[in-house]
PDB file of N, CA, C and O in Angstrom:
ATOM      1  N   UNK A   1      78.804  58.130-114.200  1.00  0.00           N
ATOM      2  CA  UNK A   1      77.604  58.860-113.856  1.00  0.00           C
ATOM      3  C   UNK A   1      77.109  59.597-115.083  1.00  0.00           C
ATOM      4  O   UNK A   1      77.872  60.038-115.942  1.00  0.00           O
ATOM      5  N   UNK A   2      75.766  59.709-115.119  1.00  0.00           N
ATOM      6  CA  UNK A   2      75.372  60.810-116.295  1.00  0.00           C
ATOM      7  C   UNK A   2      74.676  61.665-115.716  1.00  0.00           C
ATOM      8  O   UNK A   2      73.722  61.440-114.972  1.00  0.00           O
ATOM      9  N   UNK A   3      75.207  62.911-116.088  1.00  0.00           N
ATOM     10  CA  UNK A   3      74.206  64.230-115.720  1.00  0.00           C
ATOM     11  C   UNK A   3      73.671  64.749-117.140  1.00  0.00           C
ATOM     12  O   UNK A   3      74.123  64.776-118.285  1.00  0.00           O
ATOM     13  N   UNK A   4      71.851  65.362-116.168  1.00  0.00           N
ATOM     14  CA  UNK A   4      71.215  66.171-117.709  1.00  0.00           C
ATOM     15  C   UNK A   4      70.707  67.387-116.802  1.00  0.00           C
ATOM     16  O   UNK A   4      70.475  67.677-115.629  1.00  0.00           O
ATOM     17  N   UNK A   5      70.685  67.897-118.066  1.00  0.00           N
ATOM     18  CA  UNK A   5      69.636  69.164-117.455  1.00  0.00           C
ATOM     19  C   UNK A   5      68.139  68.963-117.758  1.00  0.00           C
ATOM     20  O   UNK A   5      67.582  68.843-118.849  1.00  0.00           O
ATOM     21  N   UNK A   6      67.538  68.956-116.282  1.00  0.00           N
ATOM     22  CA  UNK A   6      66.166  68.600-116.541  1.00  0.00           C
ATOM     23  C   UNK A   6      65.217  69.590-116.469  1.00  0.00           C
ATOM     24  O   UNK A   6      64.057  69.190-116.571  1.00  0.00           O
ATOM     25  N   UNK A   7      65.428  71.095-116.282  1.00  0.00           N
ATOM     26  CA  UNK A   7      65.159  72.287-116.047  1.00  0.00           C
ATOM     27  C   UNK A   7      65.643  73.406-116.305  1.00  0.00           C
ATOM     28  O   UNK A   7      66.325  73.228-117.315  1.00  0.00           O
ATOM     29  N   UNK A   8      65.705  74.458-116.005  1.00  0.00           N
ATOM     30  CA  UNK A   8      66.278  75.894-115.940  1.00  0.00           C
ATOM     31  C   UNK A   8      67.030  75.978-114.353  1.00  0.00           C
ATOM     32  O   UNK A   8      67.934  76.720-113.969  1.00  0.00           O
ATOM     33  N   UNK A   9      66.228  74.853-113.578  1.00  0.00           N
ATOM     34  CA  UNK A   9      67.172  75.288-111.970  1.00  0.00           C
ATOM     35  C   UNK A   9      67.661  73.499-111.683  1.00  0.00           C
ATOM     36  O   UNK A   9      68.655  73.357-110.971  1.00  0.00           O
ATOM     37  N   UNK A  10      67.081  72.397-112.140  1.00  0.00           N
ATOM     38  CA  UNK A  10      67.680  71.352-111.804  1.00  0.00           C
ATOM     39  C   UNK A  10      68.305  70.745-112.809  1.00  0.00           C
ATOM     40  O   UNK A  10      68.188  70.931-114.020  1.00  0.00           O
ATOM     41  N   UNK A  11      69.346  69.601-111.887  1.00  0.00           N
ATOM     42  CA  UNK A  11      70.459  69.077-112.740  1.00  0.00           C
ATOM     43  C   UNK A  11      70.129  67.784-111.958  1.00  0.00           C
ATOM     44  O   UNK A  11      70.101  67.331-110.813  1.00  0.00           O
ATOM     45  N   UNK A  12      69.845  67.383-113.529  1.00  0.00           N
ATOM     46  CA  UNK A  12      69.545  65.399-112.813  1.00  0.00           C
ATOM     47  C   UNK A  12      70.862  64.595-112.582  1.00  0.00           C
ATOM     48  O   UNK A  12      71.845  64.911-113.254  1.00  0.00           O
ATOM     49  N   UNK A  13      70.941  63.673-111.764  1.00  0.00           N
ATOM     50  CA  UNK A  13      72.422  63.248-111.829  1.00  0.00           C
ATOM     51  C   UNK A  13      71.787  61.429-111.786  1.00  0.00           C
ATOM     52  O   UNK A  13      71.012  61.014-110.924  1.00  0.00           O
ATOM     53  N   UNK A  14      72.146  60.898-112.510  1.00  0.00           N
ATOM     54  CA  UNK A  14      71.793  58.782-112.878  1.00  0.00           C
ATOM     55  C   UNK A  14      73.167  58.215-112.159  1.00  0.00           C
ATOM     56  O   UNK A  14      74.158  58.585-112.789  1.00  0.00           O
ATOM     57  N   UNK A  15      73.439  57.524-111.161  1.00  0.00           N
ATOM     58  CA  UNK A  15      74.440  56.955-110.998  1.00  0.00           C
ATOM     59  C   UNK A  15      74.459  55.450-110.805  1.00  0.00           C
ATOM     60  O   UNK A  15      73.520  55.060-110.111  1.00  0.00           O
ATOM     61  N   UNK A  16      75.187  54.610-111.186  1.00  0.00           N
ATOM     62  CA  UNK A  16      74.953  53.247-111.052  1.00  0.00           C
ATOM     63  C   UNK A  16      75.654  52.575-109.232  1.00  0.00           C
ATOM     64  O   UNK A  16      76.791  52.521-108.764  1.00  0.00           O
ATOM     65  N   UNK A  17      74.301  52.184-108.701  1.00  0.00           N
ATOM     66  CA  UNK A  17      74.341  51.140-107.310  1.00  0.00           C
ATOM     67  C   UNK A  17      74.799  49.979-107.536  1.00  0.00           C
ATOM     68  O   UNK A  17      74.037  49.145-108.026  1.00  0.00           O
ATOM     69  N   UNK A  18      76.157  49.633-107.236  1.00  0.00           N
ATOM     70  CA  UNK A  18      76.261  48.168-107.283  1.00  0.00           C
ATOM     71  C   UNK A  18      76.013  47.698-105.665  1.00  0.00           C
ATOM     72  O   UNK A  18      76.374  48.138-104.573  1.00  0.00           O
ATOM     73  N   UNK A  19      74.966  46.243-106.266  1.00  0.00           N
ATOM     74  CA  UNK A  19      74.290  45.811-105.242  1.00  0.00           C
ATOM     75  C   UNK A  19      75.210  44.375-104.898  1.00  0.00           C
ATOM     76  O   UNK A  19      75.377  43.553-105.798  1.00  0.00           O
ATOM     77  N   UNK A  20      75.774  44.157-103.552  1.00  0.00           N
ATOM     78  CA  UNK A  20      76.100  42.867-103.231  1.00  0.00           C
ATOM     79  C   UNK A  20      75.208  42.365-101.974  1.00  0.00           C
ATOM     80  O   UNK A  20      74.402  42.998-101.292  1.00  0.00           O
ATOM     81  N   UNK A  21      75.587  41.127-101.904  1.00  0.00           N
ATOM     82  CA  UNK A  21      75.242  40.737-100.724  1.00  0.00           C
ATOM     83  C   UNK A  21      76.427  40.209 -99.880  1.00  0.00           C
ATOM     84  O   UNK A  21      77.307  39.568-100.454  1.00  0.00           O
ATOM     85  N   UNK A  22      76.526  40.526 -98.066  1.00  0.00           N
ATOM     86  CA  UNK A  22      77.436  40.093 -97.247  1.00  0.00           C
ATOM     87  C   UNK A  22      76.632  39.702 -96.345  1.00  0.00           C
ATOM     88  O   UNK A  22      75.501  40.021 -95.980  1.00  0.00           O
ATOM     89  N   UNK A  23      77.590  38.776 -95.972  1.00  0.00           N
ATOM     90  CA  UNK A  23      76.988  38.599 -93.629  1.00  0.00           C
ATOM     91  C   UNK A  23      77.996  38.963 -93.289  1.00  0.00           C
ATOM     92  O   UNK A  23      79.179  38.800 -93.587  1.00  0.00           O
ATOM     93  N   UNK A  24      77.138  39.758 -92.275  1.00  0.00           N
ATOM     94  CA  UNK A  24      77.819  39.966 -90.894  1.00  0.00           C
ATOM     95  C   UNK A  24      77.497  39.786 -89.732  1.00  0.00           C
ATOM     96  O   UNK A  24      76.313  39.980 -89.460  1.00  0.00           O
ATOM     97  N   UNK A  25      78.208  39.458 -88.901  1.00  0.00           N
ATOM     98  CA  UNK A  25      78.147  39.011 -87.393  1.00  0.00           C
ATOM     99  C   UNK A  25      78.016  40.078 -86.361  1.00  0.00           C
ATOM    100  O   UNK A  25      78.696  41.104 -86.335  1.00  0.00           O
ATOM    101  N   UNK A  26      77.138  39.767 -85.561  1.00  0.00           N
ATOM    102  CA  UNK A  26      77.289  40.962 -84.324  1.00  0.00           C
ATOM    103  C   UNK A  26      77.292  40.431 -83.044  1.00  0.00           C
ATOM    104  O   UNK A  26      76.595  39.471 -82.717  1.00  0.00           O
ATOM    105  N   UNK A  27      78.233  41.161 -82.133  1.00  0.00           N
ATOM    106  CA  UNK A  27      78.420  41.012 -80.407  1.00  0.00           C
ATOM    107  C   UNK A  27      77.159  41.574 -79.675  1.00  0.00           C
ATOM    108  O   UNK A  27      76.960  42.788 -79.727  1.00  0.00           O
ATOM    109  N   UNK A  28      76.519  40.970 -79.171  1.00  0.00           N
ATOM    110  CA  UNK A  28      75.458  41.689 -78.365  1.00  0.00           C
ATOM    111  C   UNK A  28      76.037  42.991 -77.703  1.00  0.00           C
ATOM    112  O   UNK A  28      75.622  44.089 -78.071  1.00  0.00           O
ATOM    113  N   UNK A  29      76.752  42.901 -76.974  1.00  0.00           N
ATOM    114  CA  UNK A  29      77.598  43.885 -76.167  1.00  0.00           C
ATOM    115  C   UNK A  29      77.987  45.241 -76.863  1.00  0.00           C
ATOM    116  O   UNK A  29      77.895  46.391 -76.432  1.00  0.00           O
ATOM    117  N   UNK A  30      78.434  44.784 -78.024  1.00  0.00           N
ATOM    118  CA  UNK A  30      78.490  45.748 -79.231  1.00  0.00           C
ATOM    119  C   UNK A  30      77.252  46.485 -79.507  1.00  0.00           C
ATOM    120  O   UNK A  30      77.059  47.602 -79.028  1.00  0.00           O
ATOM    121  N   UNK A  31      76.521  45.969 -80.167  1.00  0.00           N
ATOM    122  CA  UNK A  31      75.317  46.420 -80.153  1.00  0.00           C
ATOM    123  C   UNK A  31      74.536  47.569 -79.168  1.00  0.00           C
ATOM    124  O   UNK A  31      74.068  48.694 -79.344  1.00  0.00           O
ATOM    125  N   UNK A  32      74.669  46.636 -78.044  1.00  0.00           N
ATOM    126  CA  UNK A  32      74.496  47.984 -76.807  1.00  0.00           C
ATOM    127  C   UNK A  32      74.913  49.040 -76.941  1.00  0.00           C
ATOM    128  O   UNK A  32      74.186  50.026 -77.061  1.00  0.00           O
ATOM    129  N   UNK A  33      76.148  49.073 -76.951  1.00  0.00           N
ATOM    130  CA  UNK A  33      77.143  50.000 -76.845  1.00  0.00           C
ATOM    131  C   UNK A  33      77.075  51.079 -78.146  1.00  0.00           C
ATOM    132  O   UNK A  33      77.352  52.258 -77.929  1.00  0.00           O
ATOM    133  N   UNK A  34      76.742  50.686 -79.348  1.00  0.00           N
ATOM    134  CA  UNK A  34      76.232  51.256 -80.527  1.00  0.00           C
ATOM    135  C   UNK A  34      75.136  51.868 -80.603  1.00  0.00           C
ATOM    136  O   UNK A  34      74.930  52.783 -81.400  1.00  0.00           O
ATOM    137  N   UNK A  35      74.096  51.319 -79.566  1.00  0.00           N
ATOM    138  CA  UNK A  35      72.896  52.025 -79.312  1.00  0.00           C
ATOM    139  C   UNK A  35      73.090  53.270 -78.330  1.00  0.00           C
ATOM    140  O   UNK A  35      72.566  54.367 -78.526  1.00  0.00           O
ATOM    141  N   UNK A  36      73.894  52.961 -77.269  1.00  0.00           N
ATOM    142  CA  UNK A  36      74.116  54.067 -76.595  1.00  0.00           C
ATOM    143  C   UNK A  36      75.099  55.367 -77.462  1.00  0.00           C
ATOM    144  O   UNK A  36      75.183  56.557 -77.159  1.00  0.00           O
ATOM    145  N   UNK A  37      75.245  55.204 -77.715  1.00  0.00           N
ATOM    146  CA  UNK A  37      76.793  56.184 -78.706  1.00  0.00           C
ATOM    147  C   UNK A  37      75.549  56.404 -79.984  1.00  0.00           C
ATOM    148  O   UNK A  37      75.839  57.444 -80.576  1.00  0.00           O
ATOM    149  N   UNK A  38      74.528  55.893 -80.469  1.00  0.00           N
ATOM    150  CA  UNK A  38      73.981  56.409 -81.334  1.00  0.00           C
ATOM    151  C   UNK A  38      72.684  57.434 -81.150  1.00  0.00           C
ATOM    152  O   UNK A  38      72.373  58.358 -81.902  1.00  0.00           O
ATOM    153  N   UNK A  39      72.073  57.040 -80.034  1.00  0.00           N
ATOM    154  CA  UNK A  39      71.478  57.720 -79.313  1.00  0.00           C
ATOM    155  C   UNK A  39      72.135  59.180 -78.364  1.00  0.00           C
ATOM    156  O   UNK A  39      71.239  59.909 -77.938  1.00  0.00           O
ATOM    157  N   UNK A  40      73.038  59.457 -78.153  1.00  0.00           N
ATOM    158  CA  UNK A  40      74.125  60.171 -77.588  1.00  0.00           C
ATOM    159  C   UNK A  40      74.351  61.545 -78.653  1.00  0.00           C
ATOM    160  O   UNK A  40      74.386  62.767 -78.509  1.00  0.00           O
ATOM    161  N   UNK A  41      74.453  60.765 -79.571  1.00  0.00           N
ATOM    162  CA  UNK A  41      74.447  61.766 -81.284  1.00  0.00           C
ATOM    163  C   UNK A  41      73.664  62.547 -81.506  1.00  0.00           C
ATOM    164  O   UNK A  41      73.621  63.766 -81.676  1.00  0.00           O
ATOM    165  N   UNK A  42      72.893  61.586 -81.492  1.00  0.00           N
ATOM    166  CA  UNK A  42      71.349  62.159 -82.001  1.00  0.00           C
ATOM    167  C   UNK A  42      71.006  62.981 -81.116  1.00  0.00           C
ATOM    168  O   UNK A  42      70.706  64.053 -81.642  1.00  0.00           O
ATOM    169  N   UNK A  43      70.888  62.994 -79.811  1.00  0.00           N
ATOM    170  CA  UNK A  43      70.269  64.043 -78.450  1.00  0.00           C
ATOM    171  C   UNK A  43      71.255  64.966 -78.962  1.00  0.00           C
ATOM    172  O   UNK A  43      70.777  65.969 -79.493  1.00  0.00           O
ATOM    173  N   UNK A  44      72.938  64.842 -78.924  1.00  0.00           N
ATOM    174  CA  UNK A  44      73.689  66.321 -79.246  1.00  0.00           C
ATOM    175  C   UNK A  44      73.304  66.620 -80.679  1.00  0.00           C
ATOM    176  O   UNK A  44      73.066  67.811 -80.880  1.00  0.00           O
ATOM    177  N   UNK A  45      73.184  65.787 -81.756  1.00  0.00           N
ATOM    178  CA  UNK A  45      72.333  67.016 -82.986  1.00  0.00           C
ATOM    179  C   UNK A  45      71.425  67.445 -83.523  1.00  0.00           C
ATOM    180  O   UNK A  45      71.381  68.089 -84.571  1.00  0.00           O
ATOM    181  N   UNK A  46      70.148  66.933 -82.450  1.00  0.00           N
ATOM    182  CA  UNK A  46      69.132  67.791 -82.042  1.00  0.00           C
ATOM    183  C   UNK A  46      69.401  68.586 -81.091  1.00  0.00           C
ATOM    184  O   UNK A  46      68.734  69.577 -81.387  1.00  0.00           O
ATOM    185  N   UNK A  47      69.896  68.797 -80.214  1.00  0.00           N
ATOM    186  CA  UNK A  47      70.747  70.342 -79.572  1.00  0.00           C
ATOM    187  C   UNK A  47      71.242  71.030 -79.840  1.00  0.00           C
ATOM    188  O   UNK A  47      71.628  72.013 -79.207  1.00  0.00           O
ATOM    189  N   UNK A  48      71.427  70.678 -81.098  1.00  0.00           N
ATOM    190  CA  UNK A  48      73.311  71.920 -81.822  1.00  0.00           C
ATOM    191  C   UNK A  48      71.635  72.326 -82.244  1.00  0.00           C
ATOM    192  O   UNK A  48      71.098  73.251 -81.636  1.00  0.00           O
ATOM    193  N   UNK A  49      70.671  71.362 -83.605  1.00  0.00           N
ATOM    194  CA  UNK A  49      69.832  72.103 -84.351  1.00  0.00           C
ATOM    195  C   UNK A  49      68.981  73.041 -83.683  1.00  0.00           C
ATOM    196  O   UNK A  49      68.661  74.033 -84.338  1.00  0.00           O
ATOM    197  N   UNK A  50      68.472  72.910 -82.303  1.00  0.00           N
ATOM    198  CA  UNK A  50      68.050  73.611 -81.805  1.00  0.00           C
ATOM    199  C   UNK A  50      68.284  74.870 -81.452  1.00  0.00           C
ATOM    200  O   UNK A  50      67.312  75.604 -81.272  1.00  0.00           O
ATOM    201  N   UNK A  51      69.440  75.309 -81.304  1.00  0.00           N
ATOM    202  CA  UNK A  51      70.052  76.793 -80.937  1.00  0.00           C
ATOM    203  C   UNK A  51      70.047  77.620 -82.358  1.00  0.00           C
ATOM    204  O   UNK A  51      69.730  78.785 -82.599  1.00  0.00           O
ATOM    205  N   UNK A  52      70.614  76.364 -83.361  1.00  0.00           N
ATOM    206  CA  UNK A  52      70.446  77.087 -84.806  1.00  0.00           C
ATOM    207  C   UNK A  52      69.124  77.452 -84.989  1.00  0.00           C
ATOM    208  O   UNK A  52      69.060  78.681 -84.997  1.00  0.00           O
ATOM    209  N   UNK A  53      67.955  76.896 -85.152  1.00  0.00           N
ATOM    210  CA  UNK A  53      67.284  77.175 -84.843  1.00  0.00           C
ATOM    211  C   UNK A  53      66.535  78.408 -83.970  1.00  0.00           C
ATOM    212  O   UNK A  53      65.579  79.028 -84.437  1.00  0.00           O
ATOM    213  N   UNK A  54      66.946  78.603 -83.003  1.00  0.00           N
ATOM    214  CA  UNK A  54      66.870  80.092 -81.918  1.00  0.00           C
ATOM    215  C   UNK A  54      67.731  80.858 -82.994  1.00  0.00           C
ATOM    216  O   UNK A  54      67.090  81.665 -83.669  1.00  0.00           O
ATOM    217  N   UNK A  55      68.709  80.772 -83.193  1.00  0.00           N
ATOM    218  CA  UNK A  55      69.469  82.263 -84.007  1.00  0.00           C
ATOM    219  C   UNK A  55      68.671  82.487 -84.957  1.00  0.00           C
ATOM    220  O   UNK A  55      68.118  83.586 -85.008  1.00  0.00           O
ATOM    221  N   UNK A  56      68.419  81.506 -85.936  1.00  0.00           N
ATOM    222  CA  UNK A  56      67.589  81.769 -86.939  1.00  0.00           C
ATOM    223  C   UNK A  56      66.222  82.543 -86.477  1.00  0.00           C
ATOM    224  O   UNK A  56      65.992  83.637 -86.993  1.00  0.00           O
ATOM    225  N   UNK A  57      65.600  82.174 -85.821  1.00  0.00           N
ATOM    226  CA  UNK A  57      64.091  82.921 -85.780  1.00  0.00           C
ATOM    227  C   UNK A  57      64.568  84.343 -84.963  1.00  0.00           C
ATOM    228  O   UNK A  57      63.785  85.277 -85.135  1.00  0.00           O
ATOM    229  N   UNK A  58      65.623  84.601 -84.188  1.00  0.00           N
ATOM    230  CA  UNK A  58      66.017  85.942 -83.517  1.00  0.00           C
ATOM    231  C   UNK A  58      66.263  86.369 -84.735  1.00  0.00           C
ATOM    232  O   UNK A  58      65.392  87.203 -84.981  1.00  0.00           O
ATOM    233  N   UNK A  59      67.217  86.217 -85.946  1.00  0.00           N
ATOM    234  CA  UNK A  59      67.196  86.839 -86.869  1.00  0.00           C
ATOM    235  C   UNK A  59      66.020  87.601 -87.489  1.00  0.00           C
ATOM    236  O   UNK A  59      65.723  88.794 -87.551  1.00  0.00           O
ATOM    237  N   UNK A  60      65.443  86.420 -87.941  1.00  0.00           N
ATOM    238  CA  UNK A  60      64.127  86.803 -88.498  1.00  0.00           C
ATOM    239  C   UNK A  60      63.311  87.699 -87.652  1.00  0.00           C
ATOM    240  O   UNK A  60      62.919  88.720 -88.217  1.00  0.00           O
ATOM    241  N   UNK A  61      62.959  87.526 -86.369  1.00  0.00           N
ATOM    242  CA  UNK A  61      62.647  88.789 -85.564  1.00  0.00           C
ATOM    243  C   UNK A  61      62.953  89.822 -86.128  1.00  0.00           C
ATOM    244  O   UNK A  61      62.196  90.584 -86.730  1.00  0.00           O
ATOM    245  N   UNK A  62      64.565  89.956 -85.902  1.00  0.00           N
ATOM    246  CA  UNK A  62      65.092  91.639 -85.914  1.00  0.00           C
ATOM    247  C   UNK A  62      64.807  92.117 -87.552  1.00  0.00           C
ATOM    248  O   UNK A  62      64.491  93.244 -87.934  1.00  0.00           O
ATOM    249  N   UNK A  63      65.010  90.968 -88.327  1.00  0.00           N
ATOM    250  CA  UNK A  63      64.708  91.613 -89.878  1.00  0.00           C
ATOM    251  C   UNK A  63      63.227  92.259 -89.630  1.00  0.00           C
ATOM    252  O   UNK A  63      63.118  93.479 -89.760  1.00  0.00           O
ATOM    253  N   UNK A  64      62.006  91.426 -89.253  1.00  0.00           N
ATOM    254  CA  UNK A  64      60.706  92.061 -89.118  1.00  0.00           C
ATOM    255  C   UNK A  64      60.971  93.101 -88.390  1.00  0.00           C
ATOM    256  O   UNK A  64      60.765  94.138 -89.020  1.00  0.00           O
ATOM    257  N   UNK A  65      61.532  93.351 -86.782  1.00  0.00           N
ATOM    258  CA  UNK A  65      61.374  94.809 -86.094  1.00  0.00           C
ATOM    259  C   UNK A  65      62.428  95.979 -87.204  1.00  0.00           C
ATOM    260  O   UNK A  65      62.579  97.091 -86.698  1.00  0.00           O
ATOM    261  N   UNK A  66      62.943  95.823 -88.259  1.00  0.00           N
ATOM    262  CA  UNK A  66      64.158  96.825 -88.441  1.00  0.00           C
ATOM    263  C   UNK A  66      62.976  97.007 -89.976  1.00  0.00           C
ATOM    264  O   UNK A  66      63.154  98.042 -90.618  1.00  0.00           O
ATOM    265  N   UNK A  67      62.407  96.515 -90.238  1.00  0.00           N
ATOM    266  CA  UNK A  67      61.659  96.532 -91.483  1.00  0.00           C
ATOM    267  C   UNK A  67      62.883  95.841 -92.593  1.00  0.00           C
ATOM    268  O   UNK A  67      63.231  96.589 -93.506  1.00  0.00           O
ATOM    269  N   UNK A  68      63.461  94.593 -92.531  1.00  0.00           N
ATOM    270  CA  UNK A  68      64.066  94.643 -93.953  1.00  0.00           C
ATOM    271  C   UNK A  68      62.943  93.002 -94.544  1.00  0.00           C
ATOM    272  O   UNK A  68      62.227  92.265 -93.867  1.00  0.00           O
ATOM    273  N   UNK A  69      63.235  92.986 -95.886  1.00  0.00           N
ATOM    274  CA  UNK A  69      61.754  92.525 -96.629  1.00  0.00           C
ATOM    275  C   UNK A  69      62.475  91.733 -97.526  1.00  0.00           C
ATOM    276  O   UNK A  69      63.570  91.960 -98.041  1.00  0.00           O
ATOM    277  N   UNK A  70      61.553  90.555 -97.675  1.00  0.00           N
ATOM    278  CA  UNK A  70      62.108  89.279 -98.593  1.00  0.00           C
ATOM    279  C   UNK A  70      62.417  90.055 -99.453  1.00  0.00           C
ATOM    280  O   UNK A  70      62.155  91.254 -99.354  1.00  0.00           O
ATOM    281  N   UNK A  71      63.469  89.176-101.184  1.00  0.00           N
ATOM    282  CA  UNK A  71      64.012  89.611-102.263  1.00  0.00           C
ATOM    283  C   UNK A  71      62.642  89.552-103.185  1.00  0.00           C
ATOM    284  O   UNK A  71      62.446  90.294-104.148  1.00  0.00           O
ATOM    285  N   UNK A  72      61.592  88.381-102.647  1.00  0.00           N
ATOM    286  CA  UNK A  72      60.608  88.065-103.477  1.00  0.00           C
ATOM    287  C   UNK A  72      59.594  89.073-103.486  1.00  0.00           C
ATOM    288  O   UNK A  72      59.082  89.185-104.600  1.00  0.00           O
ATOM    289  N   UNK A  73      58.945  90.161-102.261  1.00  0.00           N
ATOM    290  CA  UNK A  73      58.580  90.830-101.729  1.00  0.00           C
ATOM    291  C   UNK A  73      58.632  92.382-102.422  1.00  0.00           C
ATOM    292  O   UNK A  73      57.720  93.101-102.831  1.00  0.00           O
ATOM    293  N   UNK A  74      60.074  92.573-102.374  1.00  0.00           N
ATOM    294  CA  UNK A  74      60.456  93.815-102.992  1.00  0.00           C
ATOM    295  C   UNK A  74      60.278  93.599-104.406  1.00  0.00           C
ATOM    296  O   UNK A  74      59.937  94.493-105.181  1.00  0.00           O
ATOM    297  N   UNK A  75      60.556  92.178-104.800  1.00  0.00           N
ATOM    298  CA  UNK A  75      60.460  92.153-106.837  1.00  0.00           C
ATOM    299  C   UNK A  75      58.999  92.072-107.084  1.00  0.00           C
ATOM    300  O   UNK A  75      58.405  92.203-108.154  1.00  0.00           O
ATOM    301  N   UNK A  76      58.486  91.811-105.795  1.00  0.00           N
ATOM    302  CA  UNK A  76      56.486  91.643-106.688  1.00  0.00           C
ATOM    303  C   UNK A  76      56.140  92.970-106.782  1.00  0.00           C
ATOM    304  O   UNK A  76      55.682  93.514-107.787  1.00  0.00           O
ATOM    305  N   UNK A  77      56.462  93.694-105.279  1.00  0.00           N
ATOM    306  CA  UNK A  77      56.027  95.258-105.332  1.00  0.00           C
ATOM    307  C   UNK A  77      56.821  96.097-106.613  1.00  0.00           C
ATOM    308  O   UNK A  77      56.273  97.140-106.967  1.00  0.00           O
ATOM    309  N   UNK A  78      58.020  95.710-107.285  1.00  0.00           N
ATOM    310  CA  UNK A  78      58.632  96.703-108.652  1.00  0.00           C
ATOM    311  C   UNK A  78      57.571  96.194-109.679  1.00  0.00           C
ATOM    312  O   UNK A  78      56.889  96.848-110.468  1.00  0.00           O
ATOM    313  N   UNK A  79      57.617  94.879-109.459  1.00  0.00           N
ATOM    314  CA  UNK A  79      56.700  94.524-110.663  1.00  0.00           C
ATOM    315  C   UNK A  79      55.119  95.250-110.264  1.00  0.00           C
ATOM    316  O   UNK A  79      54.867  96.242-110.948  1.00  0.00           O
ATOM    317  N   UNK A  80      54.205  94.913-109.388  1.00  0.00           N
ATOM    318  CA  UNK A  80      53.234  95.728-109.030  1.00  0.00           C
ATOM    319  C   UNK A  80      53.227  97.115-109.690  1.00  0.00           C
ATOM    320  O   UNK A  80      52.439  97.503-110.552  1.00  0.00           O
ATOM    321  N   UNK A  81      54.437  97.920-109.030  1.00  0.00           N
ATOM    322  CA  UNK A  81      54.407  99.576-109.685  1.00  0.00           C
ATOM    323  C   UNK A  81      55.073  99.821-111.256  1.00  0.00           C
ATOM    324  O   UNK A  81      55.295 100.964-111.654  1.00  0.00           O
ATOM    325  N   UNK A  82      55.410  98.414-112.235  1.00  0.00           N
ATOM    326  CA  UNK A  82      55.519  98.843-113.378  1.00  0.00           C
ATOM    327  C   UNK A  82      54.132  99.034-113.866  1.00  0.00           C
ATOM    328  O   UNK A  82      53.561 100.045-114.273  1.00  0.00           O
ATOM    329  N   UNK A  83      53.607  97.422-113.679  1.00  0.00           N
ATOM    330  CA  UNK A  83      52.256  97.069-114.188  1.00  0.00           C
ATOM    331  C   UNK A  83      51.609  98.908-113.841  1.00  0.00           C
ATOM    332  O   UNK A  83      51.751  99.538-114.890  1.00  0.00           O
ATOM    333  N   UNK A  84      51.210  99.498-113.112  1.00  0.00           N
ATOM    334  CA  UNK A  84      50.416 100.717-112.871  1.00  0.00           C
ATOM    335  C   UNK A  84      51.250 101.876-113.555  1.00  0.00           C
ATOM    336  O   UNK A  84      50.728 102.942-113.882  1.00  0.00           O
ATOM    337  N   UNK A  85      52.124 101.683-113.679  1.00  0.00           N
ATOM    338  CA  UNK A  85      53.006 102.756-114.687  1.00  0.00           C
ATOM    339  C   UNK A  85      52.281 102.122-116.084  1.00  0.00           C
ATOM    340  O   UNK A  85      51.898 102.935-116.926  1.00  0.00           O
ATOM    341  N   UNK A  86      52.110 100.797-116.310  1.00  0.00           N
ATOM    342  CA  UNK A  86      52.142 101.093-117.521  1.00  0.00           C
ATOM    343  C   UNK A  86      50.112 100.949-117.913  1.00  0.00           C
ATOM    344  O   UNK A  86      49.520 100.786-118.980  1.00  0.00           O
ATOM    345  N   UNK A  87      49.723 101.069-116.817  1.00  0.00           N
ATOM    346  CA  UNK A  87      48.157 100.942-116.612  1.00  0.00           C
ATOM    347  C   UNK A  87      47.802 102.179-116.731  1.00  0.00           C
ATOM    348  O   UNK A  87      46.616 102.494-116.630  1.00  0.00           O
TER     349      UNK A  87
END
């Protein structure tokens, strides 16, 4: 693999795909059965994401009702009151 630095925050990473070709065979029955069990997944991890989801925005609620304020928020307003300190 080769890694570079392509930024101050990203790190490129090049890795080599070796490409083959195979066959494979499939059981109809199988198949079914793969569809059901894959579909099954998917409904439970869009359910798990969903509750995460609910905690997350209750969070965010209580941060807005308690007053606490992005990191980005508080650094524009220091920067804001240097700039006028030094205005």
């Amino acid at each position: 693999m080769e890694y570079a630095k392509k930024d101050d925050v990203t790190l490129s990473v090049t890795k080599p795909v070796e490409v083959k070709e195979e066959t494979k065979e499939y059981d109809l029955d199988f198949l079914k059965q793969q569809e059901v069990d894959i579909l099954k997944q998917m409904n439970d991890f869009v359910d798990a994401r969903k509750v995460e989801l609910e905690e997350v925005r209750e969070l965010i609620a209580k941060c807005e009702e308690l007053g606490v304020r992005s990191k980005v928020d508080v650094a524009l307003e220091a920067e804001v009151s240097r700039e006028e300190v030094i205005n």
